[in-house]
Backbone of each chain as nested JSON, in Angstrom:
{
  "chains": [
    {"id": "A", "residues": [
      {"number": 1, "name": "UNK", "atoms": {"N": [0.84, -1.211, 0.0], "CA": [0.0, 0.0, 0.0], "C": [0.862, 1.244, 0.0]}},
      {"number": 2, "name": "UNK", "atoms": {"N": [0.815, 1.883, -0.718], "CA": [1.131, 3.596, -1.365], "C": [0.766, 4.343, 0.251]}},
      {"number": 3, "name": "UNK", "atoms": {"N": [1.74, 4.575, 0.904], "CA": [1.021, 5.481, 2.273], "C": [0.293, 6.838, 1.36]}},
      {"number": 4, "name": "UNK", "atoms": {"N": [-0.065, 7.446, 2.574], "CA": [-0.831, 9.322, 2.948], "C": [0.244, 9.788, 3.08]}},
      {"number": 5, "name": "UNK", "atoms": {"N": [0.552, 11.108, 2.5], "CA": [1.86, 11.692, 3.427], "C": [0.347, 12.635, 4.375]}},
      {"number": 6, "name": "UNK", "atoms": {"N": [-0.361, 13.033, 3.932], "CA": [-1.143, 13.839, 4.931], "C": [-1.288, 13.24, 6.195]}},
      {"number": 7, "name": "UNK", "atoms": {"N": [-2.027, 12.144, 6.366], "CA": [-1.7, 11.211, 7.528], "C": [-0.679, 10.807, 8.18]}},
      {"number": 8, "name": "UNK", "atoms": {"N": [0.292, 11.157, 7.228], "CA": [2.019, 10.471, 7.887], "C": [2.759, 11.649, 8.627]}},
      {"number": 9, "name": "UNK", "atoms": {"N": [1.865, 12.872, 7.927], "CA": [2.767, 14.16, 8.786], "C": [2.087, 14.32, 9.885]}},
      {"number": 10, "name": "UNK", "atoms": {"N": [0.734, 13.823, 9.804], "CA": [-0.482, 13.88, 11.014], "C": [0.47, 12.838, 11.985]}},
      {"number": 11, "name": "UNK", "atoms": {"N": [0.411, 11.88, 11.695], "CA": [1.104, 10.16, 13.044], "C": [2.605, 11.042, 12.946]}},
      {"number": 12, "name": "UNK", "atoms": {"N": [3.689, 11.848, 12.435], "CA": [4.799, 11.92, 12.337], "C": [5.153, 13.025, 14.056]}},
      {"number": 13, "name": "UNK", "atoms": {"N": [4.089, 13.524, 14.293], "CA": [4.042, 14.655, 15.391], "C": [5.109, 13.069, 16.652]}},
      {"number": 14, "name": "UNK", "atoms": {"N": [4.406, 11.926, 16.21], "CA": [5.145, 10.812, 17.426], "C": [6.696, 11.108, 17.082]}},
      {"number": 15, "name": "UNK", "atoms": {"N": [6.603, 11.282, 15.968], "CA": [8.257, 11.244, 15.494], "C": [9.143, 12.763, 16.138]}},
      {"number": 16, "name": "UNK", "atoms": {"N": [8.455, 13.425, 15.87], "CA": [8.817, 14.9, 15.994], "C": [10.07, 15.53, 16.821]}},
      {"number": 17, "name": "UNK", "atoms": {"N": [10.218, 14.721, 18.107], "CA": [10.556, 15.015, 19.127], "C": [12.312, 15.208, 18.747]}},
      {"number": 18, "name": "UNK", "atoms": {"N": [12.264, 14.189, 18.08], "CA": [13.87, 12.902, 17.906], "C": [14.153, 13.591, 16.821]}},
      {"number": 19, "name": "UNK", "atoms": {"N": [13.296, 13.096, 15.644], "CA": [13.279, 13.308, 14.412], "C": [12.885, 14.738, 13.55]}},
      {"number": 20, "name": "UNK", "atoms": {"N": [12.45, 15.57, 14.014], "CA": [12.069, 16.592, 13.755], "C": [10.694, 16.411, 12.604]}},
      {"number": 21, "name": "UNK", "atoms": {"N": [9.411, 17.151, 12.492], "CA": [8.781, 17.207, 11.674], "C": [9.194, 17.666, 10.119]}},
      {"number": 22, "name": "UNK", "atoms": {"N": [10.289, 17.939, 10.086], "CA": [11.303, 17.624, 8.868], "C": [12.141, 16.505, 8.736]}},
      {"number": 23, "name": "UNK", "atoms": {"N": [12.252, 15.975, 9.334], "CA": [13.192, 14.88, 9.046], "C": [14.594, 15.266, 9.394]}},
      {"number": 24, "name": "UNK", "atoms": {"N": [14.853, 16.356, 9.891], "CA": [16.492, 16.144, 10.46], "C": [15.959, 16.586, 12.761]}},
      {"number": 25, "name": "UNK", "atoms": {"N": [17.415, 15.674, 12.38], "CA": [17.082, 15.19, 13.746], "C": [17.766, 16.036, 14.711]}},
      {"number": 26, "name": "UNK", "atoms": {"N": [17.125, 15.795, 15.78], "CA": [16.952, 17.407, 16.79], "C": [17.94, 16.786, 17.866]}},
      {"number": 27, "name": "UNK", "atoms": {"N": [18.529, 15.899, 17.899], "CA": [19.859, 15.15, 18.741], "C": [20.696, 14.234, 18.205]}},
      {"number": 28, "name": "UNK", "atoms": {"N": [21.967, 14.267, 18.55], "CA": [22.989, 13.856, 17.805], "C": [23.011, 12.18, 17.703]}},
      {"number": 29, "name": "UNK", "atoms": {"N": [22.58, 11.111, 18.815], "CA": [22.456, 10.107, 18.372], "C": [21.368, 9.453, 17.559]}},
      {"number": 30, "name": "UNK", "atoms": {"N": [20.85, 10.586, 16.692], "CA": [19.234, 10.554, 16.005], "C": [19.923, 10.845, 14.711]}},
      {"number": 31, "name": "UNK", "atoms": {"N": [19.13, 9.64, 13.954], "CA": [19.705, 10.348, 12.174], "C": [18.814, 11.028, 11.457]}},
      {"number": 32, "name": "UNK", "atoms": {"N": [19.251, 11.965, 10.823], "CA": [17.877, 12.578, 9.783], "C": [17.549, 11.743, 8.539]}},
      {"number": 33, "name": "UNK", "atoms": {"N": [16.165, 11.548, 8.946], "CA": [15.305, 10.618, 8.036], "C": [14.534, 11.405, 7.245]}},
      {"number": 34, "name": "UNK", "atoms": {"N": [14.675, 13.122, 6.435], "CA": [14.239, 13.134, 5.72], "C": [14.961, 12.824, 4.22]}},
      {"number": 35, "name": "UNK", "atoms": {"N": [14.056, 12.202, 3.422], "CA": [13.959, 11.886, 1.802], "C": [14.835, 10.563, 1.842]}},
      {"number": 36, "name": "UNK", "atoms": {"N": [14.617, 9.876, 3.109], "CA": [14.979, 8.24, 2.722], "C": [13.552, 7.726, 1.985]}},
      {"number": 37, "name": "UNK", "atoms": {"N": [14.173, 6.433, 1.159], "CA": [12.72, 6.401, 0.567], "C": [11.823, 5.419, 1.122]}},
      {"number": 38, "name": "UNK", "atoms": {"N": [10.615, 5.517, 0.85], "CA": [9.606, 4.628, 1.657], "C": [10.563, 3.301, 1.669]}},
      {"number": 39, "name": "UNK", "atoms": {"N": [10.667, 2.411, 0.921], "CA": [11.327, 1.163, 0.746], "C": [12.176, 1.307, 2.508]}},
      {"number": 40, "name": "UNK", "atoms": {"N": [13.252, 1.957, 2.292], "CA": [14.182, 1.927, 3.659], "C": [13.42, 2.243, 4.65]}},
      {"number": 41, "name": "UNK", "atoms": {"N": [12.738, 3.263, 4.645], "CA": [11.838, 3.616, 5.886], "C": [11.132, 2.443, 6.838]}},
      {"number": 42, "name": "UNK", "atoms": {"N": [10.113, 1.921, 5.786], "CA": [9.291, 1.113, 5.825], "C": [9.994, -0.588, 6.504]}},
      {"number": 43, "name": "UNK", "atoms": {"N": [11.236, -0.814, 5.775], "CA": [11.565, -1.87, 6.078], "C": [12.465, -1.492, 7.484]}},
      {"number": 44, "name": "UNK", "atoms": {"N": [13.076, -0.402, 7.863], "CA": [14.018, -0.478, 9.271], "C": [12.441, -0.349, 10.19]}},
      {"number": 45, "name": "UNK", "atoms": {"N": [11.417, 0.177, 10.222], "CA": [10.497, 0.517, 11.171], "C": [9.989, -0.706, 11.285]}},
      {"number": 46, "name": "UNK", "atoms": {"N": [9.53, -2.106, 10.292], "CA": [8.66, -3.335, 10.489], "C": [10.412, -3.838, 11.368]}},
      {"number": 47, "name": "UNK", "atoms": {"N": [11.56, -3.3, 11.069], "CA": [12.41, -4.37, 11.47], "C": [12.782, -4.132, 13.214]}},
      {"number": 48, "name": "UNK", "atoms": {"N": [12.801, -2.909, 13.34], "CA": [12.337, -2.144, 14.988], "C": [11.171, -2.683, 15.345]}},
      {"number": 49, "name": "UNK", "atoms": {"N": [10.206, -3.009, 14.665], "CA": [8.874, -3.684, 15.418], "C": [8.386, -5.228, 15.777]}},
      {"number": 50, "name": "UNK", "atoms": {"N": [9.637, -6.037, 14.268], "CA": [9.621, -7.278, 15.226], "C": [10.632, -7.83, 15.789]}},
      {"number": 51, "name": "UNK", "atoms": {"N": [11.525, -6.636, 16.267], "CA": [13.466, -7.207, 17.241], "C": [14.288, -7.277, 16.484]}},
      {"number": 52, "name": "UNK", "atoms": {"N": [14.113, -7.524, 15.252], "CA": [15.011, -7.528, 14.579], "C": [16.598, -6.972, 14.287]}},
      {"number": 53, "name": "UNK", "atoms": {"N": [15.625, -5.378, 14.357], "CA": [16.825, -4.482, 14.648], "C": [16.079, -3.633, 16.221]}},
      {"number": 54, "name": "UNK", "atoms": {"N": [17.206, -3.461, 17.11], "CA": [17.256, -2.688, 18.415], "C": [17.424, -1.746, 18.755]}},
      {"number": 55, "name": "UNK", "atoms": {"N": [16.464, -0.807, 19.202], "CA": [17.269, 0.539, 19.473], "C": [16.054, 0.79, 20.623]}},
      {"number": 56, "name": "UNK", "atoms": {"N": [16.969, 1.164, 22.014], "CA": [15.712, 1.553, 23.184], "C": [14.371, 2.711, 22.925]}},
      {"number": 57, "name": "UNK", "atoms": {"N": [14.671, 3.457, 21.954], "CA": [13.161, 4.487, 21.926], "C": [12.352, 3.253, 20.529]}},
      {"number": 58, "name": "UNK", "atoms": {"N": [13.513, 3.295, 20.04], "CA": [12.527, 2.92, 18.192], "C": [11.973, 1.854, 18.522]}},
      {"number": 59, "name": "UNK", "atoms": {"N": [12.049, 0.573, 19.26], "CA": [11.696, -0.796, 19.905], "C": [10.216, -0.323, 20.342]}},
      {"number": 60, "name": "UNK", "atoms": {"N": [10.352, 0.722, 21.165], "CA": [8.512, 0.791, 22.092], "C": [7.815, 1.324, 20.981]}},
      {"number": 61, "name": "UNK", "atoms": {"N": [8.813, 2.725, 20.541], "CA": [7.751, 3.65, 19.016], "C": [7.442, 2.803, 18.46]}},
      {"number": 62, "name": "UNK", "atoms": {"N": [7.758, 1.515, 17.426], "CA": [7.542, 0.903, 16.449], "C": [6.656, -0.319, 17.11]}},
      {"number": 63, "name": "UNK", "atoms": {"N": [6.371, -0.635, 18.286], "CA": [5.336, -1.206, 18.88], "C": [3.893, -1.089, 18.515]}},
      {"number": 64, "name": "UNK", "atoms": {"N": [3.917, 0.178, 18.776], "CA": [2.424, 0.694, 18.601], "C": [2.299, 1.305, 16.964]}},
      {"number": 65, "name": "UNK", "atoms": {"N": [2.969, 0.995, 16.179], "CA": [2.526, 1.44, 14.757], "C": [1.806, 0.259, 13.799]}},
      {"number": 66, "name": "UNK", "atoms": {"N": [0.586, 0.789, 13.458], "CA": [-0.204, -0.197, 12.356], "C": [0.547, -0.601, 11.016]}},
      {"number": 67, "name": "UNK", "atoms": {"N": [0.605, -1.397, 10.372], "CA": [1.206, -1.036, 8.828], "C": [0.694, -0.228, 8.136]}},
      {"number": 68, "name": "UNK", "atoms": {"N": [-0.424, 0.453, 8.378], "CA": [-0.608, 2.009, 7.85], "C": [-0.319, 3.077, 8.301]}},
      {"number": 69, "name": "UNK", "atoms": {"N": [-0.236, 2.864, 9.353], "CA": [1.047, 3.93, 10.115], "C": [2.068, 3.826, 9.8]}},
      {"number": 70, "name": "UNK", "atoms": {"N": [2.852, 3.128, 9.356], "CA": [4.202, 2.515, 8.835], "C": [4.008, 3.382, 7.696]}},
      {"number": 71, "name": "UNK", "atoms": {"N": [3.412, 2.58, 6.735], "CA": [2.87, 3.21, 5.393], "C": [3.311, 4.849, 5.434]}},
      {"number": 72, "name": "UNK", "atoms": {"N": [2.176, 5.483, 6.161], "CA": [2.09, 6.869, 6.042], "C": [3.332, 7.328, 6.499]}},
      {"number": 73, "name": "UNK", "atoms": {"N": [3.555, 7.085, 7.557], "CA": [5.346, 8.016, 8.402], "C": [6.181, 7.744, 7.12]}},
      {"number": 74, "name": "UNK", "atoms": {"N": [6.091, 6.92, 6.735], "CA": [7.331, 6.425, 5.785], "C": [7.391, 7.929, 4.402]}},
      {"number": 75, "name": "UNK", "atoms": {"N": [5.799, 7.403, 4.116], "CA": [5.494, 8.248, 2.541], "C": [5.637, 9.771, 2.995]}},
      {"number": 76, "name": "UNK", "atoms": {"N": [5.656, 10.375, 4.51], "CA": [5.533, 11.588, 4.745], "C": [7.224, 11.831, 4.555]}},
      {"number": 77, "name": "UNK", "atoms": {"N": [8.123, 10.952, 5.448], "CA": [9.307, 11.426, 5.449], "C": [10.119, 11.5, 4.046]}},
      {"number": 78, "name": "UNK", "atoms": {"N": [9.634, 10.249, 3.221], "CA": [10.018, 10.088, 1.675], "C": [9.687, 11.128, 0.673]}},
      {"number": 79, "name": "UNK", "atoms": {"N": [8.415, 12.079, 1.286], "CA": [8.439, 12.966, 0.544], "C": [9.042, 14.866, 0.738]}},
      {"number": 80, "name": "UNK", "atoms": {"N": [9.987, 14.553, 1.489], "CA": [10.927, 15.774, 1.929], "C": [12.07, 15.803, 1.335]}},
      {"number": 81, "name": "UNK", "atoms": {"N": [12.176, 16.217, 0.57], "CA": [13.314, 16.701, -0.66], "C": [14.918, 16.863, -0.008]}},
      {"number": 82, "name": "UNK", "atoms": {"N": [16.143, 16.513, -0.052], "CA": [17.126, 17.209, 0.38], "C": [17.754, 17.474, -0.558]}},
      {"number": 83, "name": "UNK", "atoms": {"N": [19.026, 18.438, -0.263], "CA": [20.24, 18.724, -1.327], "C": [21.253, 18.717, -0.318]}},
      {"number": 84, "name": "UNK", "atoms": {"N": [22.371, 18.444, -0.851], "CA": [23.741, 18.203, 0.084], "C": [24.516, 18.819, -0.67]}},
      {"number": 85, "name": "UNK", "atoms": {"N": [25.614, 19.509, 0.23], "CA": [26.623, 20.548, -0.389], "C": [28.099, 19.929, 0.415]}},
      {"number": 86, "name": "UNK", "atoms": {"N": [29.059, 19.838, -0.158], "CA": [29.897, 18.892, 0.103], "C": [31.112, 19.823, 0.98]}},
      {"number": 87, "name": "UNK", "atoms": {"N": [32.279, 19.403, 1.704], "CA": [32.563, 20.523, 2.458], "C": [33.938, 20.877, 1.854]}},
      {"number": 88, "name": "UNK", "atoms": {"N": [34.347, 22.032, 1.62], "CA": [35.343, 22.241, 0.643], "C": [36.391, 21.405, 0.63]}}
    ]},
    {"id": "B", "residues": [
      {"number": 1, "name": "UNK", "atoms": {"N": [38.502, 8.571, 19.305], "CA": [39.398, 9.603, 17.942], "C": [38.216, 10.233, 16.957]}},
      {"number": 2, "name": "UNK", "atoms": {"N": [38.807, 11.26, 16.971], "CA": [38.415, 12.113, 15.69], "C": [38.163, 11.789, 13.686]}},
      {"number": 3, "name": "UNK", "atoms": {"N": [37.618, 11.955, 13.626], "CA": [37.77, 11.02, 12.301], "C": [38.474, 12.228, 11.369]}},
      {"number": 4, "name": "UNK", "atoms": {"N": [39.041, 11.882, 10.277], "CA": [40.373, 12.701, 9.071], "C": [39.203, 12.493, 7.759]}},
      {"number": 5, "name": "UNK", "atoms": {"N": [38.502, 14.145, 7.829], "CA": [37.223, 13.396, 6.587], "C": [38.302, 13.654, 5.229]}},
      {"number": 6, "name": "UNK", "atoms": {"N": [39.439, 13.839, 5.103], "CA": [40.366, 13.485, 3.844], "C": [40.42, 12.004, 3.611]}},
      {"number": 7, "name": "UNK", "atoms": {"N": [40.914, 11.353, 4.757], "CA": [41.058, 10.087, 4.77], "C": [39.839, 9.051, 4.623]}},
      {"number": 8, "name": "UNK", "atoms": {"N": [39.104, 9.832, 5.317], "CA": [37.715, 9.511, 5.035], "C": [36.716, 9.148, 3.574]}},
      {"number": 9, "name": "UNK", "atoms": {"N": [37.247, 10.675, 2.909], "CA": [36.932, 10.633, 1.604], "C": [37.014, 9.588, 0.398]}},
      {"number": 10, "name": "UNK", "atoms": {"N": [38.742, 9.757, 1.051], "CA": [39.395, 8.552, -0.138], "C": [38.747, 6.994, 0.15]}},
      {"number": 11, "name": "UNK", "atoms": {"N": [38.674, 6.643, 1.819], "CA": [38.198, 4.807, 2.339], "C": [36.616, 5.401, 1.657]}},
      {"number": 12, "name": "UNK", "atoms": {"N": [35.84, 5.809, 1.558], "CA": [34.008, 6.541, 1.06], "C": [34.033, 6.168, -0.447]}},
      {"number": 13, "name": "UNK", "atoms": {"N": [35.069, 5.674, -1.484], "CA": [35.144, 5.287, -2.589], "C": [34.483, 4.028, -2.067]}},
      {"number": 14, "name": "UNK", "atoms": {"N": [34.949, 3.063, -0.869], "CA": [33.969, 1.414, -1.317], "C": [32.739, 1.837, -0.994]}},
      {"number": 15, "name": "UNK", "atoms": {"N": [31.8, 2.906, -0.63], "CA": [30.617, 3.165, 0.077], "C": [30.195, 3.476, -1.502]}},
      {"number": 16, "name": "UNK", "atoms": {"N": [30.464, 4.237, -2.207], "CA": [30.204, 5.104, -2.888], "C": [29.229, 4.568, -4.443]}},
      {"number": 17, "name": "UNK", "atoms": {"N": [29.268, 3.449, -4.573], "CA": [28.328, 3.122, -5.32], "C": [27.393, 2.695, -4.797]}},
      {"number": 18, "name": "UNK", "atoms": {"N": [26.607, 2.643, -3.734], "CA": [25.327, 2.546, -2.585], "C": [25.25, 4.058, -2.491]}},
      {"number": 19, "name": "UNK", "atoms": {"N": [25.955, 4.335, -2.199], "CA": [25.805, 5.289, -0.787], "C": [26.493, 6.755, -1.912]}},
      {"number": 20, "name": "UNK", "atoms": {"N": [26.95, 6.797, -2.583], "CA": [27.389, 8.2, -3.455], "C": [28.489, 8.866, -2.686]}},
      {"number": 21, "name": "UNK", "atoms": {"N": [29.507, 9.359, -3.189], "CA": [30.444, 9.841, -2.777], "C": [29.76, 11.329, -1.926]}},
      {"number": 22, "name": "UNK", "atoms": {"N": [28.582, 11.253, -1.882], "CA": [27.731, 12.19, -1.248], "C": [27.013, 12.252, -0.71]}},
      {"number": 23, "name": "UNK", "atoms": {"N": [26.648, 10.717, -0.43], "CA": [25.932, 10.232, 0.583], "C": [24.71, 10.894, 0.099]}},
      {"number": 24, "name": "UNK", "atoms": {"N": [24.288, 10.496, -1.171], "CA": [22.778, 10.573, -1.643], "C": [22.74, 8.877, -2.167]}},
      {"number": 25, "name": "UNK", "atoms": {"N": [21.824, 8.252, -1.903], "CA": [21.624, 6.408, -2.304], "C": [21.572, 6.847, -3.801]}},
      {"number": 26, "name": "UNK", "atoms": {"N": [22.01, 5.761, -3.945], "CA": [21.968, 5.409, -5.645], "C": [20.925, 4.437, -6.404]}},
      {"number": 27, "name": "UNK", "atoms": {"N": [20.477, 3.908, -4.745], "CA": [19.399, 2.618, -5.018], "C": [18.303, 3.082, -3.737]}},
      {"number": 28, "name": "UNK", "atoms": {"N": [17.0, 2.507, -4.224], "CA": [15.948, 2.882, -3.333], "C": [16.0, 1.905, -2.197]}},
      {"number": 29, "name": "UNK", "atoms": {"N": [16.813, 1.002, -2.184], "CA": [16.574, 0.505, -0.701], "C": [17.85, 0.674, -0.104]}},
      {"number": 30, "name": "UNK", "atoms": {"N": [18.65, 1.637, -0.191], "CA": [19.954, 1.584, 0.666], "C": [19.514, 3.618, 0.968]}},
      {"number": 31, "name": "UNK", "atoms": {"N": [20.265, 3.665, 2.183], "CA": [19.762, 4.853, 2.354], "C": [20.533, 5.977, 2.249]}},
      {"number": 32, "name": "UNK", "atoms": {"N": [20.357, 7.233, 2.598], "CA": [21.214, 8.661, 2.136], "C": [21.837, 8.775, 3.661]}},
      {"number": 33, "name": "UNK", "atoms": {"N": [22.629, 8.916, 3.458], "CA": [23.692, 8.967, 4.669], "C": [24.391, 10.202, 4.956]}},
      {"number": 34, "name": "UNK", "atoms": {"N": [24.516, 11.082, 3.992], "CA": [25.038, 12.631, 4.152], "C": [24.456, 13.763, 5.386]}},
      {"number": 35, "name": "UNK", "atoms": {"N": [25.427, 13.838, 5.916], "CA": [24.943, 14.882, 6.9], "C": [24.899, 14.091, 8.213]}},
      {"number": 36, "name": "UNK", "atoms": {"N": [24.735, 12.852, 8.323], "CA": [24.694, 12.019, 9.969], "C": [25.301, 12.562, 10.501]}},
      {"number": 37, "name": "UNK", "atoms": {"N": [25.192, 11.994, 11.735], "CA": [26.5, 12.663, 12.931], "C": [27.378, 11.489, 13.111]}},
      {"number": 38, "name": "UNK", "atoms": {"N": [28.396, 11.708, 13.174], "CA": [29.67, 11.007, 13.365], "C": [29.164, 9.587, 14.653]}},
      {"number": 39, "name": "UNK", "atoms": {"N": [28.674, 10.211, 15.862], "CA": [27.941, 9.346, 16.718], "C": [26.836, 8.204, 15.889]}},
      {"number": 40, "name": "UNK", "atoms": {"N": [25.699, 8.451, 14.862], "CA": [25.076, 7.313, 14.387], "C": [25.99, 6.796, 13.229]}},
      {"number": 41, "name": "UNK", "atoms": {"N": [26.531, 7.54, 12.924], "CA": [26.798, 6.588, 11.447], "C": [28.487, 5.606, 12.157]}},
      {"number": 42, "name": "UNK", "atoms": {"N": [29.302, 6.007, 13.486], "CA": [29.97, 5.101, 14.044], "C": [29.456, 3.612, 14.494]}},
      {"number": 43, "name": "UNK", "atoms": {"N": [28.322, 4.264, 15.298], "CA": [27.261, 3.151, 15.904], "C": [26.973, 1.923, 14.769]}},
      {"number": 44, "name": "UNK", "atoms": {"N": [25.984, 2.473, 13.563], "CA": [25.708, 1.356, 12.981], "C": [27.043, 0.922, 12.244]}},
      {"number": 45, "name": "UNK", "atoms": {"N": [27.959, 1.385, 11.534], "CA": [28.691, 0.665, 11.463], "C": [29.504, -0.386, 12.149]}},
      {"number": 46, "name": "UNK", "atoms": {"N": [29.418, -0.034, 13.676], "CA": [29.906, -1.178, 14.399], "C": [29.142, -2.276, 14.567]}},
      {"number": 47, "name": "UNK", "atoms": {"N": [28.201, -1.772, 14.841], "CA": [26.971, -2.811, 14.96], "C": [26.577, -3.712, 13.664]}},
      {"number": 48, "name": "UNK", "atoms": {"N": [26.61, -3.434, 12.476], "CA": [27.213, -3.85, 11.491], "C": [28.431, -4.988, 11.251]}},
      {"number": 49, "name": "UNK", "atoms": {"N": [29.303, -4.67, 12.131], "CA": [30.543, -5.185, 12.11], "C": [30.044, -6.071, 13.155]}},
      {"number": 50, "name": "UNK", "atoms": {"N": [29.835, -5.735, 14.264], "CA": [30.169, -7.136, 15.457], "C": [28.738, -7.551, 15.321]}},
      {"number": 51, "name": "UNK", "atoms": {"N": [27.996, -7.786, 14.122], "CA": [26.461, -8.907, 13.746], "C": [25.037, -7.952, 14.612]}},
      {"number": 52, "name": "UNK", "atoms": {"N": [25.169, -6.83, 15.641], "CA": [24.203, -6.566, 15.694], "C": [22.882, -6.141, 15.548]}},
      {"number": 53, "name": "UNK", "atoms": {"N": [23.679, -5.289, 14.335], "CA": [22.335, -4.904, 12.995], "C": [23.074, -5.694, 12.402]}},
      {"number": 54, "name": "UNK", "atoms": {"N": [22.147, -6.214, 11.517], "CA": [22.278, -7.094, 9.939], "C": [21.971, -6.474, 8.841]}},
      {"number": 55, "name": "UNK", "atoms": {"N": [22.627, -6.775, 7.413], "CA": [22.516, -6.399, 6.053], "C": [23.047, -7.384, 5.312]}},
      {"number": 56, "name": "UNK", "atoms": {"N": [22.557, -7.865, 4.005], "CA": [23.747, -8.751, 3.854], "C": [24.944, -8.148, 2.716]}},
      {"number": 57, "name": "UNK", "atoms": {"N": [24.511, -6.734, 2.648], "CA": [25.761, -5.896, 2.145], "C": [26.699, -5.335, 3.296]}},
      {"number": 58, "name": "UNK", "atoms": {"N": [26.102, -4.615, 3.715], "CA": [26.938, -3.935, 5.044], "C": [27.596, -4.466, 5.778]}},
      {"number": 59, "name": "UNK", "atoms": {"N": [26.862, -6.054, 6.552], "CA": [27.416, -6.842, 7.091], "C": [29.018, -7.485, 6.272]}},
      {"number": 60, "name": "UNK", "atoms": {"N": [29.081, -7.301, 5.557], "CA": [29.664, -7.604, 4.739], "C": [31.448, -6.33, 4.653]}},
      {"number": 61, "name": "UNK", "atoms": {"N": [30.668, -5.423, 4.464], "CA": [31.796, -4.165, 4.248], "C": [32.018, -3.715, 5.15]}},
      {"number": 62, "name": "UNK", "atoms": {"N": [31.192, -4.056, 6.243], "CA": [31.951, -3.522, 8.02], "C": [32.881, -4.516, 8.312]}},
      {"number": 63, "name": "UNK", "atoms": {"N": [32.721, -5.524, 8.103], "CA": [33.625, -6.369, 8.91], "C": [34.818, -6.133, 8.633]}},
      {"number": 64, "name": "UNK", "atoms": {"N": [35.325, -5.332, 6.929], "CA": [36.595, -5.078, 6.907], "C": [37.16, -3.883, 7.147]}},
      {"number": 65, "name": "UNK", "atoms": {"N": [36.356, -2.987, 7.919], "CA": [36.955, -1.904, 8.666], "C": [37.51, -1.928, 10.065]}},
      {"number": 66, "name": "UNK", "atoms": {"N": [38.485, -0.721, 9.958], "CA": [39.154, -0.902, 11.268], "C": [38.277, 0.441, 12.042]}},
      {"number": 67, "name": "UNK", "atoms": {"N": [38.577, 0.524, 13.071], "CA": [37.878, 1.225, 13.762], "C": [38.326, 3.167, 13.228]}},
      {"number": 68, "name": "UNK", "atoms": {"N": [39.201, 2.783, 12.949], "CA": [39.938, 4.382, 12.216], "C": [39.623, 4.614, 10.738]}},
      {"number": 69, "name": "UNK", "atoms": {"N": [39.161, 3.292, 10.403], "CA": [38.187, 3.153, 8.857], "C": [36.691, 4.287, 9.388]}},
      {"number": 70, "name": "UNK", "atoms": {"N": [36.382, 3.549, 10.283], "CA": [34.68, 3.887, 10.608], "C": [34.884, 5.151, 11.089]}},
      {"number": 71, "name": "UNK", "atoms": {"N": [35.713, 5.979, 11.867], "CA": [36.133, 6.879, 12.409], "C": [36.009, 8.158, 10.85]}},
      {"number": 72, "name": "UNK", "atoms": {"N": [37.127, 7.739, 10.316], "CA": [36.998, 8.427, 8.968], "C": [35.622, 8.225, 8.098]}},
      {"number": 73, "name": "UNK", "atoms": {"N": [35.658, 7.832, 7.434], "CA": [34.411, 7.284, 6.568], "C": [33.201, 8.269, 7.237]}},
      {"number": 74, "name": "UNK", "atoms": {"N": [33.203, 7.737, 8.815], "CA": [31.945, 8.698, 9.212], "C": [31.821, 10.145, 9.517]}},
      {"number": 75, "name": "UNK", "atoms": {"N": [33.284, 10.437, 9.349], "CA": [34.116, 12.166, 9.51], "C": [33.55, 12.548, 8.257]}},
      {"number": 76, "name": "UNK", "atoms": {"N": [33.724, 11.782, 7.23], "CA": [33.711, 12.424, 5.741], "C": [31.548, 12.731, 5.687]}},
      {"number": 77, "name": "UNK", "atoms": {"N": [31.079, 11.544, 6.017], "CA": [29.589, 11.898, 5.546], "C": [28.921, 12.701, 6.625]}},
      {"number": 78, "name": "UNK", "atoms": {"N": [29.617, 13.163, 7.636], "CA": [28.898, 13.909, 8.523], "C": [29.095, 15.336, 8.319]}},
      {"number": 79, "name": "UNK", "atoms": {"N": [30.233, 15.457, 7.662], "CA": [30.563, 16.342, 7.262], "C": [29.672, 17.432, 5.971]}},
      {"number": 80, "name": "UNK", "atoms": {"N": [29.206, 16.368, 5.359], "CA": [28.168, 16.566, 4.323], "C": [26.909, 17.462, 4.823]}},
      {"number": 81, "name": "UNK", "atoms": {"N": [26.801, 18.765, 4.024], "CA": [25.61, 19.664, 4.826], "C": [24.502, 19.319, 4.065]}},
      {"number": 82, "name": "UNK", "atoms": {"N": [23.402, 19.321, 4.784], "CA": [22.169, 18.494, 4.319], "C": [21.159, 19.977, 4.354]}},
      {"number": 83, "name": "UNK", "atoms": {"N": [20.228, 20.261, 3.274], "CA": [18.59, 20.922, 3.398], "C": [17.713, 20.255, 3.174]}},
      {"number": 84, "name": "UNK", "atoms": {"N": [16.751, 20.836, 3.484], "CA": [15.68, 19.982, 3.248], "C": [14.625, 21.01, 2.955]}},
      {"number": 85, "name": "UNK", "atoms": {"N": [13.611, 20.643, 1.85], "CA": [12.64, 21.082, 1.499], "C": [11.357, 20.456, 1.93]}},
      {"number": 86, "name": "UNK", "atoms": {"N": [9.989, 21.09, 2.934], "CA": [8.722, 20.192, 2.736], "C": [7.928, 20.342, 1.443]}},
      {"number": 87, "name": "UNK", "atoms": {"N": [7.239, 18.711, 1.549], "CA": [6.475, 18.974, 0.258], "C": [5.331, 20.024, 0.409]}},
      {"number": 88, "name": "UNK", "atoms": {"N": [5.235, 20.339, -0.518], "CA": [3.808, 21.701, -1.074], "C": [2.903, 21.516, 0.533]}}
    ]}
  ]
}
């Protein structure tokens, strides 16, 4: 299923804190997840939700997410554009 | 230690067809890595390396770094300045 980004920026407020409602992240052991694409998104969050992969906040967050919650967070963060400028 | 993002640059050639000498993905399921902080992108690479996250690429290209590999490598993409645009 094709997430909402409308819905994904709506469920993303859970994200917000860590992650920023942009996708760059508001503390240093936090990565910025904007314009990864759904594919990566989607698959590290089902992999935080069944142990797979470990991390003490993302383990409980990814608890309580539906696969349309998945869906949507994913399609919201996938659709935030970046550009990178390289350092001289 | 500090990571040498020169040294960095040059070991970021084996990353660099995943991962872009700019840490923009080249493929939709590997992710954009430009701009991390030296703290996550050390982490998963170790974790990477000693089996705790899994990939069966990564797992693969961590194991032959040294810790002054990961040090650099992650000097060079953190280094990378990231924007971001929201969608409309």
């Amino acid at each position: 299923m094709a997430g909402d980004t409308a819905l994904g920026r709506h469920k993303a407020k859970a994200c917000a804190a860590c992650h920023g409602i942009d996708g760059v992240a508001k503390m240093p052991h936090v990565p910025n997840i904007a314009g990864e694409s759904t594919i990566y998104l989607e698959k590290q969050l089902k992999a935080f939700r069944s142990g797979e992969r470990h991390d003490p906040m993302m383990s409980i967050i990814a608890e309580g997410l539906s696969d349309d919650d998945i869906a949507n967070v994913s399609a919201w963060y996938a659709a935030i554009k970046i550009e990178v400028t390289l350092p001289e």
